[in-house]
VEXKOL-260434 format. One line per field, with one value per residue (C-alpha): x, y, z. Coordinates in pm, whole numbers, plus 50000, padded with zeros to 5 digits. Layout:
! VEXKOL-260434
x c(X,...)
y c(Y,...)
z c(Z,...)
This chain:
! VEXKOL-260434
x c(50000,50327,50495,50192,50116,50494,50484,50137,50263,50594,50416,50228,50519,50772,50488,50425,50816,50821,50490,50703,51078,51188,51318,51736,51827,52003,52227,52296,52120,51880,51630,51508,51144,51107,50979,51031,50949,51180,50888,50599,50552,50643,50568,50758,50657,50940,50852,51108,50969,51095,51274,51342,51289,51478,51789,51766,51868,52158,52289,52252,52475,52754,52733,52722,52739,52413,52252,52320,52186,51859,51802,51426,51358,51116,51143,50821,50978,50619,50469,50283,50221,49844,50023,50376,50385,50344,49992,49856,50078,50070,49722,49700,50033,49927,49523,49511,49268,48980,49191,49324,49247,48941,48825,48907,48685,48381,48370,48237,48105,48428,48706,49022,49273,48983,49059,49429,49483,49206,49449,49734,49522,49409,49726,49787,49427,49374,49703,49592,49244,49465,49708,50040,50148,50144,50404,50415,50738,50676,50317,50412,50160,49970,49680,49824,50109,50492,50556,50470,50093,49961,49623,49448,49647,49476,49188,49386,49628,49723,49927,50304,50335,50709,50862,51215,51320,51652,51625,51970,52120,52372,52429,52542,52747,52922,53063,53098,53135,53385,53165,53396,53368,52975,52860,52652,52418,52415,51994,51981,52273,51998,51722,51952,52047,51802,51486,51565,51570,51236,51118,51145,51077,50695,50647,50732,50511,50416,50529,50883,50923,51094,51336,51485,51390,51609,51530,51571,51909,51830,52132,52332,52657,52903,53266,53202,52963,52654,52448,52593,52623,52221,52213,52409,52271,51909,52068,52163,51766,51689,51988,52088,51786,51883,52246,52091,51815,51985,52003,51632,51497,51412,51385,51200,50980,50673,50341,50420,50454,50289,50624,50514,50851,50901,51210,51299,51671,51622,51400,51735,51953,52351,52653,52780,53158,53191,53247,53017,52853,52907,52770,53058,53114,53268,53294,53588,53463,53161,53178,52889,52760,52546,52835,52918,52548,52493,52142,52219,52244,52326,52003,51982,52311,52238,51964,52121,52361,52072,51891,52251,52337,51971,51973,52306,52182,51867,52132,52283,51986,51813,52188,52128,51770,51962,52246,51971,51744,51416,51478,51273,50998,50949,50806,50982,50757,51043,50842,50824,50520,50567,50904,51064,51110,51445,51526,51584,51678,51319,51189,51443,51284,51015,51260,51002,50768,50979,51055,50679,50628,50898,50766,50474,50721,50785,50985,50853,51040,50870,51054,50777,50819,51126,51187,51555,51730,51849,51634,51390,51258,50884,50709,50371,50167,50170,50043,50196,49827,49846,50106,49832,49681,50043,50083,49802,49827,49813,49676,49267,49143,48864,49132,48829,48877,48854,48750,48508,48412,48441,48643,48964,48975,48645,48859,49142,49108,49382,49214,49325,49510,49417,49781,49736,49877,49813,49952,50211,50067,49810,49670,49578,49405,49147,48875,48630,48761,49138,49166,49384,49600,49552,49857,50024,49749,49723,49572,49777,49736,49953,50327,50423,50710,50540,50442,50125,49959,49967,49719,49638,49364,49143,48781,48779)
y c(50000,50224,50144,50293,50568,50703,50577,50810,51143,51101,51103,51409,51531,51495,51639,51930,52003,51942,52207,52431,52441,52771,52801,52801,52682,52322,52642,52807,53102,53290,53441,53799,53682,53953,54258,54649,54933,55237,55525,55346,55244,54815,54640,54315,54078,53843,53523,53410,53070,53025,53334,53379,53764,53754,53681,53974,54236,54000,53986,54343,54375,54108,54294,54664,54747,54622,54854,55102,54861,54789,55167,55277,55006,54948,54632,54492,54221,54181,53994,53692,53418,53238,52896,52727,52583,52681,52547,52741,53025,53121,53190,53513,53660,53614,53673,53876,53824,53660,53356,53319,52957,53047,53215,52914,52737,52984,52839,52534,52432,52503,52237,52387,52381,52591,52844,52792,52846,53155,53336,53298,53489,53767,54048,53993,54029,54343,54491,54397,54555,54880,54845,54697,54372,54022,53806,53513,53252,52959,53017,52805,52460,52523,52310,52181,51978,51991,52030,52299,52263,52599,52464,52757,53041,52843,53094,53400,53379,53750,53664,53511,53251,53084,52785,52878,52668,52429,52584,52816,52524,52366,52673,52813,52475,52515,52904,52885,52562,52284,51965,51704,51511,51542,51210,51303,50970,51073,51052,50707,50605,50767,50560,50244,50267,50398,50137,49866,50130,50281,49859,49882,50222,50148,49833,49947,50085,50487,50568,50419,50517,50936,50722,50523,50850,51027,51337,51109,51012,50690,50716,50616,50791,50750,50783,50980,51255,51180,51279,51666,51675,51585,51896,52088,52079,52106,52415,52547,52484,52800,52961,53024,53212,53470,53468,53503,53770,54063,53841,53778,54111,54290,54646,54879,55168,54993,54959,54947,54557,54340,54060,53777,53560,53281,53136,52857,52973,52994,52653,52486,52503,52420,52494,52714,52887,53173,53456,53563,53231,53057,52728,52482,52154,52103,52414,52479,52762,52772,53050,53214,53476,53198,52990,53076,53104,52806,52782,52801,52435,52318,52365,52724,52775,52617,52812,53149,53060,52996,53321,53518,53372,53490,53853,53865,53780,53972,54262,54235,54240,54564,54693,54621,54800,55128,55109,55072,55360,55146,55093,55436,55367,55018,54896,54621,54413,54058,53855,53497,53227,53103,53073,52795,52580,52741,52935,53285,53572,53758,53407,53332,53525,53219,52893,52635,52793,52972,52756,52685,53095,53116,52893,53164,53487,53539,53843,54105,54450,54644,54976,55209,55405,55679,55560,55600,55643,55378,55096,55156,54911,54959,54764,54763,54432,54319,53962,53840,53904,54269,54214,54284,54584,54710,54612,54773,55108,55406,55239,55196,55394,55053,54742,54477,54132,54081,53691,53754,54136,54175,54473,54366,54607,54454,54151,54332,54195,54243,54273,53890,53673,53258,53088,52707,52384,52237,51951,52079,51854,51835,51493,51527,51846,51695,51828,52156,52247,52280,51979,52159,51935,51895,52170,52414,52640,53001,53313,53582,53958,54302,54215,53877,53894,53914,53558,53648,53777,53380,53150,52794,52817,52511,52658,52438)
z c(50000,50111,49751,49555,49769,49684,49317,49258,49528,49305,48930,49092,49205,48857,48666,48843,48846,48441,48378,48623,48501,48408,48082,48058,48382,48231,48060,48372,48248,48435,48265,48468,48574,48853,48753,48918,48776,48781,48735,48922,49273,49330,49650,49711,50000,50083,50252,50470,50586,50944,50981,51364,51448,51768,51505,51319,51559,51646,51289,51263,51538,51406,51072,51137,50730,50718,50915,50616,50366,50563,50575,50603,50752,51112,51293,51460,51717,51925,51607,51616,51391,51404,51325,51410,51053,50720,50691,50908,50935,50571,50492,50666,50592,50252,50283,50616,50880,50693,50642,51013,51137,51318,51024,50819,51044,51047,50685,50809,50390,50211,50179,50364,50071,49850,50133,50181,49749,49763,50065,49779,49513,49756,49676,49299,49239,49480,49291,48974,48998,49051,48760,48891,48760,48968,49025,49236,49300,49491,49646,49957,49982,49671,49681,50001,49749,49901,49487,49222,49188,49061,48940,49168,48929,48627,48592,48662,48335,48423,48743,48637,48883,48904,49103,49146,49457,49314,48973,49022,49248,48942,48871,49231,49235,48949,48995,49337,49507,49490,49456,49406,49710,49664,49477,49169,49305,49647,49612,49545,49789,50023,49952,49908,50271,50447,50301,50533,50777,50690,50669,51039,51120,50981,51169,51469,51723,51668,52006,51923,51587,51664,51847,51521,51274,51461,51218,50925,50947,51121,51268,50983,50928,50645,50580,50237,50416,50180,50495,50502,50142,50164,50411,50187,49856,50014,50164,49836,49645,49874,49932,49563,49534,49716,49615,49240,49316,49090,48782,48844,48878,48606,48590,48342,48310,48290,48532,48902,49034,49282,49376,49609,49654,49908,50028,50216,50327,50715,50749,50604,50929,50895,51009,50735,50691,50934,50972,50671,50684,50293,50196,50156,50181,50521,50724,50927,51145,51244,51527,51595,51845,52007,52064,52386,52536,52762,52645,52323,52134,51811,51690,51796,51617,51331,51268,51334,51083,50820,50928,50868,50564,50470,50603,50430,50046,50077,50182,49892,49654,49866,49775,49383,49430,49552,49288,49008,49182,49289,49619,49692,49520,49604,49937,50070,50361,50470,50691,50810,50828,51150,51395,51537,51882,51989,52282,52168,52398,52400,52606,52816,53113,53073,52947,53070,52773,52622,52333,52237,52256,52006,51748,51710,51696,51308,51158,51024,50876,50678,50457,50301,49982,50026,50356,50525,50815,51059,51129,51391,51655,51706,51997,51857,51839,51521,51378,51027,50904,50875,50604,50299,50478,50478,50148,50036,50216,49990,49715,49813,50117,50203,50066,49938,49923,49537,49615,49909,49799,50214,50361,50482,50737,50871,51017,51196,51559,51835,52132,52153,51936,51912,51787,51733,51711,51392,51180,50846,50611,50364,50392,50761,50657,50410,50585,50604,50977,51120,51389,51695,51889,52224,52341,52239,52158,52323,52379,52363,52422,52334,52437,52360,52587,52897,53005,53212,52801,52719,52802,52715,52484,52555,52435,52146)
């Protein structure tokens, strides 16, 4: 039953990749897909799934320089995500508050992936009813598929929807990286020794199974590093991205432009070569300004490396958009879909909790049209769902909802703030309703880093 599960997900999965491929990639080319206009106003929302805020101010302060390059920025650290994961944490970055989950599951007659793929069309419609142009790069769980499955952009021919995610990766590789202790078959070596693994992973009891997964390495370790070359060149699918952003931007003097890009660079944690944190092979310093914090782990470190080497590239692309004279007329709103379990400094005062708080504390930084100066820290409360009203600001005075024709403004609600503990993945989300585990879930109010504004939320 296991073997044609995988056989049908992966002939889902190869032909979604083939009806995506960009066109020139196998040449190393990159062919500019992301469009700015020099005379008109743009506004660019950059998804930065898992981006841990807490981080930011602490790259900042490892990388002075940047503080120049971020200019215009303001920095919103007490923001909240509605969802730990990408499932649920999504939705209303990308729809706003109609599509947090309790919204989703006022809906109680409408299948929740209908409402996860109509959050995706909410911005490049809105923008598009006002003249800018649309373009969308790797809507994240399209029609709740892990692959490229843009069947909800179908009717809407107008938006440019791209995946881009491992398309610049060969590329990266070849200019920059030295790859030759990386085995070209290192996929199937994979799956050759870790089968008999998975044989008795599934017929062992649920409750036993973590234990042998061991974060799918199943505790097998080679001599020829095919386990951190896996890391690595995962690493790379997201990270080249970035590196590659000013090749794929292309400027003109045409309409104003709506960019939605998503990018997976901080959910790939690694121990990358410091001090300015580059993807090699096998990194020989990995110092790090967590290094010496006692509560600090490797996971915590790994991901501050991943978060760095992220803050760094998109540095250098808002440095492109100044050299090329649209960083002023472009707003710029970097924000993440969820955070992570790690113990960051803004929970320590709380470390029992602390690390569930966290996963619901995403960054957001937001730079407005002809905005500069140094970055400012602003303490207001914030969710990750007030990213389209932002978006939208200026524009319409009453933003509507061009799929529900309901003022977004209608939704806004503060006064408390329901975060939940859902399940990641589509096939346990079949359903009309969001199923909440049984912890995890909270009510929160105003600043998120005093412990007595969360509750456990059990009034479901």
């Amino acid at each position: 039953m296991t073997i044609i599960q995988i056989s049908n997900e992966y002939k889902i999965y190869a032909s979604n990749v083939e009806d995506t491929r960009i066109a020139g990639t196998a040449n190393y080319e990159i062919t500019p897909l992301l469009p700015l206009s020099r005379v008109n106003e743009n506004v660019v929302v950059l998804l930065l799934d898992r981006a841990i805020s807490a981080y930011f101010p602490m790259i900042l302060d490892q990388f002075p320089d940047l503080i120049d390059v971020y200019s215009g920025f303001d920095y919103y650290p007490n923001t909240l995500s509605f969802g730990w994961n990408t499932l649920s944490g999504s939705p209303p970055l990308m729809g706003g508050y109609e599509y947090t989950p309790d919204a989703f599951n006022e809906r109680k007659n409408e299948k929740l992936v209908d409402k996860h793929n109509e959050a995706t069309l909410v911005l490049p419609l809105a923008f598009q009813d006002i003249g800018l142009r649309a373009s969308v790069f790797n809507p994240p769980l399209a029609n709740y598929k892990w692959s490229n499955d843009f069947s909800a952009f179908e009717p809407y021919p107008d938006i440019n929807v791209y995946a881009t995610k491992g398309a610049f990766t060969k590329k990266y590789e070849v200019e920059n990286l030295d790859t030759s202790g990386i085995k070209a078959n290192f996929g199937n070596l994979l799956i050759e020794k870790r089968i008999p693994m998975y044989v008795l992973f599934k017929s062992l009891p649920p409750l036993v199974r973590p234990l042998l997964y061991d974060k799918g390495t199943y505790y097998l370790m080679y001599s020829d590093n095919t386990l951190m070359n896996q890391d690595l060149l995962e690493f790379l699918d997201d990270y080249s991205e970035l590196y590659y952003l000013p090749e794929l931007t292309q400027i003109d003097d045409g309409p104003g432009s709506y960019v939605f890009f998503a990018n997976e660079t901080p959910h790939r944690p690694l121990y990358l070569q410091a001090p300015n944190y580059i993807p090699i092979p096998d990194p020989t310093d990995i110092t790090n300004p967590l290094q010496h914090d006692r509560l600090s782990k490797t996971l915590e470190q790994i991901h501050y490396h991943a978060n760095a080497a992220t803050i760094l590239q998109v540095g250098k692309w808002l440095q492109y958009l100044k050299d090329e004279d649209v960083y002023d007329n472009t707003r710029i709103i970097m924000v993440a879909d969820h955070g992570y379990f790690l113990m960051v400094e803004d929970f320590k005062n709380f470390p029992e909790k602390g690390v569930n708080y966290a996963k619901y504390n995403p960054l957001l930084a937001v730079k407005d049209f002809d905005a500069r100066g140094t970055i400012k820290t602003l303490d207001t409360f914030m969710t990750n769902a007030d990213v389209p009203l932002i978006a939208l600001q200026g524009f319409v005075d009453k933003p509507i909802n061009p799929l529900t024709n309901k003022l977004m403004h209608e939704y806004v609600d503060k006064e408390q703030v329901n975060v939940y503990n859902i399940s990641n993945h589509g096939q346990d989300n079949q359903g009309y309703q969001y199923q909440f585990k049984s912890d995890h879930n909270f009510i929160v109010t105003e600043n998120i880093f005093l412990e007595e504004n969360w509750r456990e939320n059990k009034n479901f």
